[in-house]
C-alpha positions as CSV (number, residue, x, y, z in Angstrom):
1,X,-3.3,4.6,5.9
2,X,-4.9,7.4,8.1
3,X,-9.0,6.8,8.1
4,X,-9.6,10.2,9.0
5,X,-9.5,13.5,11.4
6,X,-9.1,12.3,14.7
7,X,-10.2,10.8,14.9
8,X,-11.9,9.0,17.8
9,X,-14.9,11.5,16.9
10,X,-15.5,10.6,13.6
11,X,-18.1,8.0,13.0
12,X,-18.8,6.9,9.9
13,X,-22.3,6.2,8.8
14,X,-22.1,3.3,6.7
15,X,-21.5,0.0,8.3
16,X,-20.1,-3.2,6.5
17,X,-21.2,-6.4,7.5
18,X,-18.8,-8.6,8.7
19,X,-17.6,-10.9,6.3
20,X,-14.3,-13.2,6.4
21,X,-11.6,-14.0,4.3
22,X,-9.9,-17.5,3.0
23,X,-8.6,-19.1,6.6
24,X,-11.3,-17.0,9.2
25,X,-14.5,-17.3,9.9
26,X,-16.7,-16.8,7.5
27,X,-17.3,-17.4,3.6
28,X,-15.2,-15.5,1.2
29,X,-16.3,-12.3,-0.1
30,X,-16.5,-12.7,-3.8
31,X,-15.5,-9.8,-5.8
32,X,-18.1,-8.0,-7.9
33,X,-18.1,-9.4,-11.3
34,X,-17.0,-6.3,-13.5
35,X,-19.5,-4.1,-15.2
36,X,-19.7,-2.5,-18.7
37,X,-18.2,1.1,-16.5
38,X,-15.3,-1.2,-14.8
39,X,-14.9,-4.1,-16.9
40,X,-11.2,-4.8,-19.2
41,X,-11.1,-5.5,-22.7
42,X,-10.7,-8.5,-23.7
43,X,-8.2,-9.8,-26.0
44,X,-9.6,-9.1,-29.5
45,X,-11.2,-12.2,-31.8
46,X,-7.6,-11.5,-33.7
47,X,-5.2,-12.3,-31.0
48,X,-7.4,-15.6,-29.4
49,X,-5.8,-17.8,-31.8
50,X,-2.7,-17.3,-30.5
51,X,-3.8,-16.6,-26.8
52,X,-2.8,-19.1,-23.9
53,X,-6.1,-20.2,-22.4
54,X,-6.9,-17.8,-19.3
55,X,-6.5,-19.1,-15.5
56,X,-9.7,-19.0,-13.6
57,X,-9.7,-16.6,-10.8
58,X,-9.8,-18.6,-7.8
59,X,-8.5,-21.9,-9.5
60,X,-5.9,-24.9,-8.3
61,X,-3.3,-23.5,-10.5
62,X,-0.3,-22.2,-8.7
63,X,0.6,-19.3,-7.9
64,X,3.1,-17.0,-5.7
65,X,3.9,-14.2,-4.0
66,X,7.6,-15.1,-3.5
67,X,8.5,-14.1,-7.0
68,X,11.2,-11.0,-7.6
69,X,10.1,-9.0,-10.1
70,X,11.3,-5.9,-11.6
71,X,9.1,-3.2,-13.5
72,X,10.0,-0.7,-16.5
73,X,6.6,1.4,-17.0
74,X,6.1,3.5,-19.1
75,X,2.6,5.9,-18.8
76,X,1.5,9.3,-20.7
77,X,-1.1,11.5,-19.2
78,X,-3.7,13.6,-20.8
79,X,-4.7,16.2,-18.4
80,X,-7.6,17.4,-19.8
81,X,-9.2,14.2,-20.1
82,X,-8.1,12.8,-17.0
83,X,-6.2,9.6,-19.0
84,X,-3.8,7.1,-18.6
85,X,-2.0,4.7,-21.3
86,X,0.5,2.7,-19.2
87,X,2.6,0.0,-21.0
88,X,4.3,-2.0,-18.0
89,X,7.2,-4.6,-18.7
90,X,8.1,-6.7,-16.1
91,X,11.0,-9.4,-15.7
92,X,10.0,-12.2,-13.4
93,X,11.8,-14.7,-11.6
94,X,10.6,-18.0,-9.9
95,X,12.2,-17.8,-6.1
96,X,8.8,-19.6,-5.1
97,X,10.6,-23.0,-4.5
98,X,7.7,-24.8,-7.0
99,X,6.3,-24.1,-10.4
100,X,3.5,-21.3,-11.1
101,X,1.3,-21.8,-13.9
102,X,-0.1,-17.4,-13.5
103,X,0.6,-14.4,-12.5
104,X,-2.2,-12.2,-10.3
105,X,-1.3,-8.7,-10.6
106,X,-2.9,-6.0,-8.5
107,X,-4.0,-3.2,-10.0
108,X,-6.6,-0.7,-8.8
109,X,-7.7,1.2,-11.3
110,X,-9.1,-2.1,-12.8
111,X,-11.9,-1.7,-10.3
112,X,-12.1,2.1,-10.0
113,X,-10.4,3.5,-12.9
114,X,-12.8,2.0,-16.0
115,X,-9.5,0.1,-17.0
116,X,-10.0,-1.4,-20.2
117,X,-6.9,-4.1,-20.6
118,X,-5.1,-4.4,-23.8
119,X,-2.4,-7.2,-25.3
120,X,-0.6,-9.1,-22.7
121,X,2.2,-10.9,-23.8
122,X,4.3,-13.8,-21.9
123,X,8.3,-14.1,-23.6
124,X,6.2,-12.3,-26.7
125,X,3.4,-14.4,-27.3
126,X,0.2,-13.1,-26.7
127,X,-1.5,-14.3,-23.6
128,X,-5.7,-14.2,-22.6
129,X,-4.7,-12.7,-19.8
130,X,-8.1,-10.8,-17.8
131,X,-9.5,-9.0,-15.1
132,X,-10.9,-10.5,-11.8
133,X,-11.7,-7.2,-9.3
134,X,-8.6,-4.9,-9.5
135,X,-6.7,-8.0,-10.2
136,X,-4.9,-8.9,-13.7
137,X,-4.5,-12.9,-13.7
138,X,-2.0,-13.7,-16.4
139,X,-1.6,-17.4,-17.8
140,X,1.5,-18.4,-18.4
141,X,1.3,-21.5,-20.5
142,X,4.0,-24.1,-19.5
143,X,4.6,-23.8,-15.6
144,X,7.5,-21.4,-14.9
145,X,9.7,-24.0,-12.8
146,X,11.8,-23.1,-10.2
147,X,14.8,-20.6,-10.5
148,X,13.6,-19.9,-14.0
149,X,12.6,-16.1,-15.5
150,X,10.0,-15.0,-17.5
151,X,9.2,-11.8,-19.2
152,X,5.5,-10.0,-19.0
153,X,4.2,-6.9,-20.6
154,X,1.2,-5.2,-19.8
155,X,-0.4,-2.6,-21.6
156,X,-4.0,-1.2,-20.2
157,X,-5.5,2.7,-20.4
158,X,-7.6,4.1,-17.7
159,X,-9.5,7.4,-16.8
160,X,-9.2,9.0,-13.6
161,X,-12.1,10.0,-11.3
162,X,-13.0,13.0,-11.2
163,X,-14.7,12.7,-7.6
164,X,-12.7,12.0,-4.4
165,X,-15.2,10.5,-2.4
166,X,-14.8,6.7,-0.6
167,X,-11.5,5.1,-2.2
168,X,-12.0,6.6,-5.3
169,X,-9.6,9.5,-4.3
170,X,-6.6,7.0,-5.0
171,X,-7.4,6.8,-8.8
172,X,-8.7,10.6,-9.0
173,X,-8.2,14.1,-10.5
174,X,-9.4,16.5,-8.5
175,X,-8.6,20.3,-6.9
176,X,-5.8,20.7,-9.3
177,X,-4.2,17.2,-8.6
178,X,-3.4,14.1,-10.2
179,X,-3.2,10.5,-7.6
180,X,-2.5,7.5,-8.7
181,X,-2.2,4.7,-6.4
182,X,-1.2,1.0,-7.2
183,X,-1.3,1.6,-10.8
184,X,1.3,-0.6,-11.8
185,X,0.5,-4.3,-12.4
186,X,2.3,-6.0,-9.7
187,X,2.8,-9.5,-8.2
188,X,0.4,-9.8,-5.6
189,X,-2.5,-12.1,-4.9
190,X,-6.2,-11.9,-6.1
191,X,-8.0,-10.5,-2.9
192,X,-11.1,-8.2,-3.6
193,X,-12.1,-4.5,-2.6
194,X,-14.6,-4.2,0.0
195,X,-18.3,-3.9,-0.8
196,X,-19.7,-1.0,0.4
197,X,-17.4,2.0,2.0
198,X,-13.7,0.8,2.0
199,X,-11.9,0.8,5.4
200,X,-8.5,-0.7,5.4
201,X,-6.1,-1.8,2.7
202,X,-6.5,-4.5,0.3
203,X,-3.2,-5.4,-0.6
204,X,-0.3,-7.3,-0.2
205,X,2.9,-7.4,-2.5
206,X,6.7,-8.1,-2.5
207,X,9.1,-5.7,-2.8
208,X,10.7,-5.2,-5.8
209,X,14.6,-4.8,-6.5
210,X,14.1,-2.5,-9.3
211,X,11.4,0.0,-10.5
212,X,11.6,2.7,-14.0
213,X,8.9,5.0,-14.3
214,X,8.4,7.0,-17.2
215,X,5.7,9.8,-16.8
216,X,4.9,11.6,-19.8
217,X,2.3,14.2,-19.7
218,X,0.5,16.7,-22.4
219,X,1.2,19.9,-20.1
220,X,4.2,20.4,-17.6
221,X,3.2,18.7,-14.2
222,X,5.8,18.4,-11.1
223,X,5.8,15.0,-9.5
224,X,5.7,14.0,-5.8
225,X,6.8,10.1,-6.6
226,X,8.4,6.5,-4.8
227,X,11.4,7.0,-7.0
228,X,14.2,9.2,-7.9
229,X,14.2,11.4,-10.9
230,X,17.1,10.5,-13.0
231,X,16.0,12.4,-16.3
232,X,13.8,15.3,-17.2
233,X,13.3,16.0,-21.0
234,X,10.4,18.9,-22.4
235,X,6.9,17.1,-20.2
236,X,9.0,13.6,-19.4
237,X,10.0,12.6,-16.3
238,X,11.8,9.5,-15.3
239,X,12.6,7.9,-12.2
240,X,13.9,5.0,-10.3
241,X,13.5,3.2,-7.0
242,X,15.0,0.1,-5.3
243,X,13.3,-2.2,-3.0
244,X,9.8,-0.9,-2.6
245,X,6.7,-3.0,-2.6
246,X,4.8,-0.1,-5.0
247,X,5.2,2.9,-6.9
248,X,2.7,5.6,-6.3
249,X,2.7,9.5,-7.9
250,X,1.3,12.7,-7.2
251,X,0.7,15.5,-9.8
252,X,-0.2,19.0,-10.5
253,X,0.2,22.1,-12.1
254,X,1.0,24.6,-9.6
255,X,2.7,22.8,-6.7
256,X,5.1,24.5,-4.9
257,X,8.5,22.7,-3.7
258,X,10.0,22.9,-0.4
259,X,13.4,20.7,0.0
260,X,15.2,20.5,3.5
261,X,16.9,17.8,5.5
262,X,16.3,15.3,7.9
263,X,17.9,16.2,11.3
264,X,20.9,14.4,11.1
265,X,21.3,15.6,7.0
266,X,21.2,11.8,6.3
267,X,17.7,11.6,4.4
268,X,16.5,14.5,1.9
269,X,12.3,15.7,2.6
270,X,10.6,17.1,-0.2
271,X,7.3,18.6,0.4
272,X,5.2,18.7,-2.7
273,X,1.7,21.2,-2.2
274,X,-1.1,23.2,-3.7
275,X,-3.0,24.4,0.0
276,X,-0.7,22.8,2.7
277,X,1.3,24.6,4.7
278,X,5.2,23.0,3.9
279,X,7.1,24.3,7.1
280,X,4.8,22.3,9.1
281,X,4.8,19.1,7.5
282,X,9.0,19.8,7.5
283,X,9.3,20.6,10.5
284,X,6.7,16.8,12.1
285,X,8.9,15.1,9.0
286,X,12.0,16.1,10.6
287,X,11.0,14.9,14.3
288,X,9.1,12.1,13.3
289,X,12.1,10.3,11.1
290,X,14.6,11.5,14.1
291,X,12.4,9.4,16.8
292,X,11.1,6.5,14.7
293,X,15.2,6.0,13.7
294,X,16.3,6.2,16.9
295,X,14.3,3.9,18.5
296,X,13.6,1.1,15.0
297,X,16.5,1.7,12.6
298,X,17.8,4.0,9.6
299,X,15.1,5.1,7.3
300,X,15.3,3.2,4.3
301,X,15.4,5.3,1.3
302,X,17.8,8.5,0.3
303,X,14.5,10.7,0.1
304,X,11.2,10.7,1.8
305,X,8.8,12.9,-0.4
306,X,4.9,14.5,0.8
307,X,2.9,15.1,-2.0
308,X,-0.3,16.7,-1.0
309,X,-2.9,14.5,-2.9
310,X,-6.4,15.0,-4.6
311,X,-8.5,14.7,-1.4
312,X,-9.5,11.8,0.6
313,X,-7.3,10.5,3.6
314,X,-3.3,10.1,4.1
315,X,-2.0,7.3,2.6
316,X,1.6,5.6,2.9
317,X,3.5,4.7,0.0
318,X,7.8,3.4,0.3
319,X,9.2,6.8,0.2
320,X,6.1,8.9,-0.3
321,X,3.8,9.8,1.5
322,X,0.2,11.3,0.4
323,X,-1.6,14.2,2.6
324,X,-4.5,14.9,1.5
325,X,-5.7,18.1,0.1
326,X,-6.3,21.6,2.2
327,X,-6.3,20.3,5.8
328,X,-5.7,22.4,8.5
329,X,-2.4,23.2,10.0
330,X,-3.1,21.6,13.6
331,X,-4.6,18.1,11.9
332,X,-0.6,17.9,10.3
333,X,1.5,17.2,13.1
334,X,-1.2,13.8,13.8
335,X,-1.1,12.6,10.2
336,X,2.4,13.6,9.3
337,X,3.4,11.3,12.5
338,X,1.3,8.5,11.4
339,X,2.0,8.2,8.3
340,X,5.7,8.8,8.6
341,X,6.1,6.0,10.6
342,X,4.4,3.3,7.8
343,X,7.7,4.0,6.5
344,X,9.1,1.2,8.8
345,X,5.9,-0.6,9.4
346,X,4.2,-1.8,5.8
347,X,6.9,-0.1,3.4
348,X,10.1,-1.4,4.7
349,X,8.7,-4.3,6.6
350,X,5.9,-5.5,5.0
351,X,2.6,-7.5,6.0
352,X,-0.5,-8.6,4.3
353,X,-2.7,-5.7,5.1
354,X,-5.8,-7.5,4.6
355,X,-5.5,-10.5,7.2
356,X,-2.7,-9.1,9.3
357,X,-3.3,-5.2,9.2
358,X,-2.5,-5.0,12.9
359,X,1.1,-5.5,12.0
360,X,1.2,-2.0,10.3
361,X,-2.3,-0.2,11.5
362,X,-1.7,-0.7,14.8
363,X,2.2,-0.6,15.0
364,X,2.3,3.1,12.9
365,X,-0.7,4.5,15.2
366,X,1.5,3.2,18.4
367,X,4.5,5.0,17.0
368,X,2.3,8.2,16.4
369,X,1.1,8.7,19.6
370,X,4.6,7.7,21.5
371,X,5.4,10.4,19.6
372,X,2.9,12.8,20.2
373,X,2.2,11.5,23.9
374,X,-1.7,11.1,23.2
375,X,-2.9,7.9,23.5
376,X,-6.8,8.0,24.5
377,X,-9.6,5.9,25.0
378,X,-11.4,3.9,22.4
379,X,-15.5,5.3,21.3
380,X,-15.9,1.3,20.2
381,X,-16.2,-1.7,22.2
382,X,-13.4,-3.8,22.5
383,X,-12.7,-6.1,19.9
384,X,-10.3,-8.7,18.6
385,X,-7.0,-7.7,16.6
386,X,-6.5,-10.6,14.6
387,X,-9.2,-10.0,11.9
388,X,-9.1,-9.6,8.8
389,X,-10.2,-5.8,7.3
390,X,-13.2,-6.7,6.1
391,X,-14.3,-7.9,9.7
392,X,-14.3,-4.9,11.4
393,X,-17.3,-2.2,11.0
394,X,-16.8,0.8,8.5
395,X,-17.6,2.8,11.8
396,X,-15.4,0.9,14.2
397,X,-12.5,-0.3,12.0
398,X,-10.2,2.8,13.3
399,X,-11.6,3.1,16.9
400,X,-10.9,-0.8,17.2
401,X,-7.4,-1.7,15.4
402,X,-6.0,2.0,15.1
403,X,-6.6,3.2,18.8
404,X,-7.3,-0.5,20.8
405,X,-4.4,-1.8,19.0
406,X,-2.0,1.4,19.8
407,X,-3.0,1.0,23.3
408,X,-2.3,-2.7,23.6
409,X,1.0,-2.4,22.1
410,X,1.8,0.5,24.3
411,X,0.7,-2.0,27.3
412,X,3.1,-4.4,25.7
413,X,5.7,-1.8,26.1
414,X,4.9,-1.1,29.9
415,X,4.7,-4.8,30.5
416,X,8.0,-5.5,29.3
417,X,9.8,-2.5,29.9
418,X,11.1,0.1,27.8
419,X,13.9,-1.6,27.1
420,X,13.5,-5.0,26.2
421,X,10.3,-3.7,24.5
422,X,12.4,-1.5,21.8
423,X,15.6,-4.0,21.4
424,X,12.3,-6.1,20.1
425,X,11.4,-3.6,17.7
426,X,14.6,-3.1,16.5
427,X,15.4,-6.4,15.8
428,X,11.8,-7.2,14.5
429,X,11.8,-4.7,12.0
430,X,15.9,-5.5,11.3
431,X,14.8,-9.1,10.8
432,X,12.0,-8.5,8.7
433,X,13.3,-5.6,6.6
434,X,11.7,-5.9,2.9
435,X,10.2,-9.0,3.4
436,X,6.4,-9.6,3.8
437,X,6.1,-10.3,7.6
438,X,2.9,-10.8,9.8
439,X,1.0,-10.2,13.4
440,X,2.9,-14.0,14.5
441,X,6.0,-12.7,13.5
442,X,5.8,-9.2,15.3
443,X,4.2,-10.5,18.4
444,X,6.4,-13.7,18.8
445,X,9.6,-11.2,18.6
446,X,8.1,-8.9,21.2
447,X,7.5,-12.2,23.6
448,X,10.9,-13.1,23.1
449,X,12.4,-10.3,24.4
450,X,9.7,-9.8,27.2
451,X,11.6,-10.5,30.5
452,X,8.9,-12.9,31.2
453,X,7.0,-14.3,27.7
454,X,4.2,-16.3,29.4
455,X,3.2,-13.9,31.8
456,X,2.1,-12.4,28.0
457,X,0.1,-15.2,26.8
458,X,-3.1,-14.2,28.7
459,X,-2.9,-10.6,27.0
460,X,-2.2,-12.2,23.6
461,X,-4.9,-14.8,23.7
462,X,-7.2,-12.1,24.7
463,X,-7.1,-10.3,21.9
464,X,-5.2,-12.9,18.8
465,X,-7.2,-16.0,19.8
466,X,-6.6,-17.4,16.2
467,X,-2.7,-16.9,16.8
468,X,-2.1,-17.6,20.6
C-alpha cells in the first residue's frame, strides 16, 4: 500500500495510540463489536435448528492458516444502488498437520460495507456461522482432520460506500468507479481493523491454487481484475487466476483501455482509467517490471493490470494494482514504482502484514527508490521496525517503516555489497515464492549472504530487538 503523496510532507492529523497485538507488548486491541449499520444477519430462527453451534471469536478451538483452498464466487452488481450479492463456494483442504474445528474468513466489507450475512453451509448443512470485525468465523462441527476436505459456501450482500475518505475507499463507489477490495471470504485469521484512521494493512492470507469470479452487473462495466477473463456474455464477465493470496476488482462505465507489453514482451500491462494519464503509468510499468525482474526474479503472473480506482491511496493486489483516482502525472512514476514492486514483496511472497509489515512496506518502498534513485531523510524520529501496524502513529507509520525502513535496507545493501546483497534477494524471494514468509525470514537470508553476518547483528538488534 502507498499511504499517500510523498510523501515525507504529509502529516496526518489524527494519531493512534499505540496499542499491541497477540505476542508484543501490549493488550490486544479488541475489535468493535458490530453495530445495527455494520452488523451480519444472523441465521434466521428457521435454520438454528439445524445450525452447528457458532465458534467464539477468540476461542481455544483450532484453527489454520495452512489450509489450500480454492474459491468459485459468484457476485451481481447493481449500479445504481451501489449493491453486492456475492454467493462464494469454496473447497477446503486440511494441509495444517492437526485438526480445525473453524474457519475465520476475512472479509472487509463486513466491517465497512453494512454486510448483512446470509446461509452458510458446511458439506450442505447449514452452519451458525457469524461475524466478528471483518471476519466470518465458520464452525465446522466434527474437526476437519488432517489431509481431509471440506466444502463451504458463503452467501452475504453488501452496499458500497459512497464516500472515499479513511479506508472506506476499498469498499466504495465513487467518481464513476466501482472498488472492491477483499471481498471474497478467504482463509485468513481474525485480526481487527484499526480504531481510529487506518494506517497499514490488516491482513494476512494464503495463496490460493484456484480462483473463478463471476461478475455480473445491471449496466455494462469494464473490469480492471486479479484474474483472467475467460468468458464475456451480455453484462457477465468471468475470470480466473492461479496462486494469488486475493482477488480484488475495479469498475466503471467509461474507462478507457490501453494494452502494451512488458519490455521483454513476456508479461501483458493493461491500463484500466477514467482521469489518469495511461502512457505514463505504461511507460514506469514497463521499467519498473524490467528492473525489479532483473535483479528478484520473473514476474509471476501472465498480465499485470492498473485500474485506476474510486479515490483514496494505491493499493497492491497479485496481478493488479489500484491507482487512485485523478492524480497528477508527476505523482505516477513514485506510486506506479512502489506499488509495482508489492508484486514480488506481499503478492508473490507473502507476510503477515499486520505483525511483519516491514517484510513488504519496507522491502517495496526500498525497491522504489533504487529505482528512482531518491532515498531521503525521515520527518519522524527513529523508531523500531519490528512492530506491529497498530504500533506506529497514524502520522508516523509511513515516515518510520516506509522511509526508515527503505533506508536501512538500502544500508544493508551497502554493508554487504551489491552483490551478495541481491543473490539474497533473489534467493529470498525464490525460496519463499507463494508462501506466507516474515521479517526473520527476510532478514536471516540477507545475513546469510552478508560477507560477514555478525558484523550485522548490531544493526539488526537496533532496530528488530524482538527478533535479534
Amino acid at each position: 500500500m502507498k499511504r499517500g503523496r510523498d510523501i515525507g510532507s504529509l502529516v496526518v492529523a489524527l494519531v493512534l495510540a499505540f496499542v499491541a497485538v497477540p505476542g508484543m507488548l501490549g493488550p490486544v486491541l479488541a475489535a468493535t463489536p458490530a453495530t445495527a449499520a455494520t452488523a451480519a444477519t444472523p441465521a434466521t430462527p428457521a435454520t438454528a435448528a439445524t445450525a452447528v453451534t457458532p465458534a467464539t471469536a477468540g476461542s481455544s478451538d483450532p484453527t489454520s492458516l495452512d489450509l489450500s483452498a480454492t474459491y468459485d464466487v459468484r457476485a451481481s452488481l447493481t449500479w445504481a444502488s451501489g449493491r453486492i450479492v456475492v454467493s462464494s463456494d469454496m473447497h477446503v483442504v486440511n494441509t495444517s498437520g492437526g485438526p480445525i474445528k473453524h474457519l475465520e474468513l476475512n472479509a472487509l466489507p463486513a466491517s465497512i460495507g453494512h454486510l448483512h450475512l446470509g446461509t452458510v453451509r458446511v458439506d450442505g448443512l447449514i452452519v451458525g456461522a457469524h461475524v466478528h470485525g471483518q471476519t466470518i468465523i465458520v464452525p465446522l462441527g466434527p474437526s476437519l482432520a488432517p489431509s481431509h476436505a471440506v466444502d463451504v459456501s458463503v452467501r452475504y450482500h453488501a452496499t458500497f460506500s459512497p464516500n472515499t475518505y479513511d479506508y472506506f475507499f476499498l469498499f466504495s463507489r465513487a467518481n464513476g468507479i466501482l472498488s472492491a477490495y477483499r471481498w471474497i471470504p478467504w482463509i485468513s485469521r481474525d485480526v481487527p481493523v484499526p480504531s481510529g484512521r487506518w494506517h497499514g494493512d490488516p491482513f494476512v492470507t494464503p495463496s490460493s491454487p484456484s480462483v473463478r469470479v463471476t461478475l455480473d452487473s445491471d449496466v455494462p462495466l469494464r473490469f480492471a481484475t486479479s484474474g483472467k477473463e475467460v468468458a464475456h456474455t451480455g453484462n457477465s464477465h468471468t475470470f480466473v487466476a492461479h496462486d494469488v493470496r486475493d482477488f480484488n476488482f475495479t469498475a466503471a462505465r467509461g474507462y478507457h483501455r490501453l494494452v502494451g507489453l512488458s519490455i521483454d514482451g513476456q508479461t501483458t500491462i493493461q491500463i484500466m482509467t477514467r482521469s489518469l494519464d495511461p502512457h505514463v503509468i505504461l511507460n514506469w510499468a514497463r521499467k519498473s517490471i524490467a528492473a525489479y525482474e532483473a535483479k528478484l526474479g520473473p514476474y509471476p503472473w501472465p498480465t499485470l493490470t492498473y485500474g485506476e480506482g474510486s479515490g483514496g491511496v494505491g493499493m497492491e493486489s497479485p496481478g493488479l494494482i489500484w491507482l487512485p483516482y485523478h492524480w497528477s502525472a508527476s505523482e505516477l512514476p513514485y506510486l506506479v514504482g512502489h506499488e509495482t514492486a508489492h508484486e514480488w514483496f506481499y503478492a508473490a511472497v507473502g507476510n503477515d502484514q499486520i505483525t511483519d509489515s516491514f517484510a513488504d512496506e519496507a522491502m517495496a518502498e526500498f525497491m522504489d527508490r533504487w529505482l528512482l534513485n531518491d532515498f531521503r531523510g525521515s520527518n519522524c524520529p527513529k523508531a523500531r521496525l519490528d512492530l506491529s501496524i497498530y504500533q506506529y502513529s497514524a502520522s508516523c507509520y509511513f515516515e518510520q517503516l516506509y522511509v526508515q525502513g527503505a533506508n536501512f535496507v538500502n544500508q544493508l545493501r551497502r554493508d554487504m555489497g551489491n552483490t551478495a546483497f541481491w543473490e539474497a534477494l533473489h534467493a529470498y524471494w525464490n525460496t519463499e515464492e507463494f508462501k506466507i514468509s516474515s521479517n526473520k525470514i527476510l532478514l536471516d537470508t540477507l545475513r546469510s549472504y552478508a560477507p560477514d553476518g555478525a558484523h550485522l547483528d548490531k544493526r539488526l538488534h537496533a532496530r528488530f530487538p524482538s527478533l535479534y
